[in-house]
Every structure is written in structure tokens, then in C-alpha cells.
N, C-alpha and C positions, 0 to 999 in steps of 0.2 A: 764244421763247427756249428753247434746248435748257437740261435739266436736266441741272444739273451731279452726278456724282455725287462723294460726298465718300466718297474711301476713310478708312475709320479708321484712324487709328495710333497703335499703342501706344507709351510711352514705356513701357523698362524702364531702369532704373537701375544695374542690375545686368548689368552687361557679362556675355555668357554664354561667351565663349570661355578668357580669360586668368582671367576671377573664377573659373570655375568649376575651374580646375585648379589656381587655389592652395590652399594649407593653411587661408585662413580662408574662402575658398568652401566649400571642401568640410565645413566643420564650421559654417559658416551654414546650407548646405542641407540636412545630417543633424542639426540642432537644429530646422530649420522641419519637415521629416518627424516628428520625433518625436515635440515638441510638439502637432503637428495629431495625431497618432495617442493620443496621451494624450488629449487634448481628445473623440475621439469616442469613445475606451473610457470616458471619464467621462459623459460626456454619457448612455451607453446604461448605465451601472449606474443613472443617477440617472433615466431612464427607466424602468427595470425595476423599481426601490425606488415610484417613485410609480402604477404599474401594479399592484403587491404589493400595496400598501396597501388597492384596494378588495378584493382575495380576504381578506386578513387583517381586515377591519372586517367583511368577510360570516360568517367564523371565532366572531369574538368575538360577534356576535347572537347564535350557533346555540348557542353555550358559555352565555352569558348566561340563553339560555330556558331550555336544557338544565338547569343550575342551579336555577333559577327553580321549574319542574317536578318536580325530587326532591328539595328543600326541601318543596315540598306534599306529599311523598308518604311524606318521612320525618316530619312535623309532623304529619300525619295519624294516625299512629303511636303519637305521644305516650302518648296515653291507655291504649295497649294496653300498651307497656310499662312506666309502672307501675303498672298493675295486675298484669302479669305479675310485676315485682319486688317488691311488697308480698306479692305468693302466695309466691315464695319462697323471703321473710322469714319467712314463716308456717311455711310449711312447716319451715324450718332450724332454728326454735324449735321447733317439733312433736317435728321426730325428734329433739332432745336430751332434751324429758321423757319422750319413747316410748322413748327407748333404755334396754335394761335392766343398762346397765354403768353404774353397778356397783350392785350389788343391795343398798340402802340399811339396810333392813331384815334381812339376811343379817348384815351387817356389823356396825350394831351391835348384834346380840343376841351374835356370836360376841364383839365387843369387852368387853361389858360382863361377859360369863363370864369373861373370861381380865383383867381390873379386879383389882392389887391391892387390899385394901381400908382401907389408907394412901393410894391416891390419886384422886385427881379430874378427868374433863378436862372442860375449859371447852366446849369448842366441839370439831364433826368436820366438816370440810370437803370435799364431794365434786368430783368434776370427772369427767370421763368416764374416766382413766386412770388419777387419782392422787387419793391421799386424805392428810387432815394431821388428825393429833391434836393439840390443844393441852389443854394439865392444867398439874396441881401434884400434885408428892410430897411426903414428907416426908423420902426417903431416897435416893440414889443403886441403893440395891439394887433397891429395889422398881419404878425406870425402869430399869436393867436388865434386871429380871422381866420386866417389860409388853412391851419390846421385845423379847427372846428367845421369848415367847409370842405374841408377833405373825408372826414367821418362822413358828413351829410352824404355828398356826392353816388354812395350806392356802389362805388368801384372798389372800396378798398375795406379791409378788418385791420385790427391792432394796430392803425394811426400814431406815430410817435414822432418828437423830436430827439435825434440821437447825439445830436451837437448844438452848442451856442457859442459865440465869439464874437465877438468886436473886431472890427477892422484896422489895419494898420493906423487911419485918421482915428478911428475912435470914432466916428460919427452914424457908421453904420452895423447891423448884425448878420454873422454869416450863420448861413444855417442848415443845418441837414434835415429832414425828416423822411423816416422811411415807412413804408406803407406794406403793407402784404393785398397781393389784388386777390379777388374773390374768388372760388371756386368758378368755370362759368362764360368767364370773359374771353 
């Protein structure tokens, strides 16, 4: 028995002559072009995202060591810098009692020369630029005196009184005055 051959045929449904020259052919077959063109430009983003991915996971290892590595290298360190911040600590306190502004002993022996002797002061307060007398008078003149003799004196700039008060009796003035020492001293 001869073989028969069986031609294939296609059934299309879509008439190609009259369908394809109407208005909704023609916007069926540039909706299927498009559609299929969207379909493999997404297809190849969503290819190229999941291809990305092992460069990007290879990325974050190298980061991850990388990290991992200067964390030991900065902890390593530790030790060195505080000791280096305790030195100076030291040394910060060093140079303010090695500093010799302002010259303690200068100051009060000229103070205590130029001391009406109506008054008294409590406390002398240093710092590296400015100094505070605190006393009691018995008189307004005589904290005038003190402070006009403190300008004289040659130790001190901007001379002021930064307080005045009566005492609990009321019979005497407490008083601050603070001085800025000179460039020098």
C-alpha cells in the first residue's frame, strides 16, 4: 500500500484579505505586535534583574569582608587610642598648671599692697585670663579706692565690679570685681 501523504493545513480564522484591511484588523494586528514586543522587552529586563543579581550578591560578600577586615583593624586600635587620649588629658592639665598666666604670687602681693585697710577679701579666683576678687568693705569709698588702684596697679585691663550687696547685718558691702590680667604676666 503506497503512503499516503497527509498535507497539513492550517486552519486560520482570521480571514487575511478583507480582515486585514478593516479598521479592526488593523488594530487587532498592531495590538498583537505590541503586546508581543512588550512581552519580550519584559521578559529581557526580568532576565537581566535575575543575571544582576549574582554580580550584586558577589558585591555584597566583598563589602561584607571588606567591613569585617577594618572593623579588626580599627578595634585593633582601641588600646592605642586611649592611651593616646588619656596622654592628652594629661598633658591639657600639664600645660594649664605649667602655664605661668597669671603669675599668682605677682598678683597677690601687688593686691594686698594696694588692700584698703577697712577691707577684706574672701576669696581670689584665677583662671588663665581673668581673675575675681570677692571682699567686704565697710565703705563705698574704700571699693572705689581698691578698684581705682587696681587699674593703676599695671597688672590688670577692663577693671570692673560685677556685683554689689549688703550683708545679712546690712552694715557691710559684698563685692566682686573682676579683672582680665595682661598679656605678659
Amino acid at each position: 500500500m503506497p503512503a499516503k501523504t497527509k498535507k497539513s493545513q492550517l486552519i486560520n480564522l482570521l480571514p487575511q484579505e478583507e480582515f486585514a484591511a478593516s479598521t479592526w484588523g488593523r488594530v487587532l494586528a498592531w495590538l498583537l505586535s505590541t503586546f508581543r514586543t512588550i512581552v519580550i522587552i519584559s521578559e529581557m529586563i526580568v532576565m537581566g534583574a535575575f543575571l544582576s543579581r549574582f554580580w550584586l550578591d558577589a558585591k555584597n560578600t566583598d563589602l561584607t569582608d571588606a567591613i569585617i577586615q577594618r572593623t579588626a583593624v580599627v578595634s585593633s586600635y582601641a588600646n592605642f587610642e586611649a592611651d593616646f587620649r588619656s596622654v592628652q588629658k594629661k598633658l591639657t592639665i600639664f600645660g594649664l598648671l605649667a602655664d605661668p598666666k597669671p603669675d599668682a604670687h605677682k598678683i597677690i602681693e601687688s593686691t594686698g599692697a594696694i588692700l584698703p585697710s577697712t577691707m577684706s577679701l574672701t576669696s581670689i579666683a584665677f583662671t588663665p585670663q581673668n581673675t575675681t576678687f570677692k571682699g567686704l568693705s565697710s565703705t563705698e569709698k574704700d571699693l572705689a579706692t581698691f578698684n581705682a588702684s587696681l587699674k593703676t596697679t599695671g597688672l590688670f585691663t577692663n577693671v570692673t565690679i560685677s556685683q554689689i550687696s549688703l550683708d545679712e547685718t546690712g552694715t557691710l558691702i559684698n563685692f566682686d570685681v573682676k579683672a582680665l590680667v595682661k598679656e605678659g604676666l
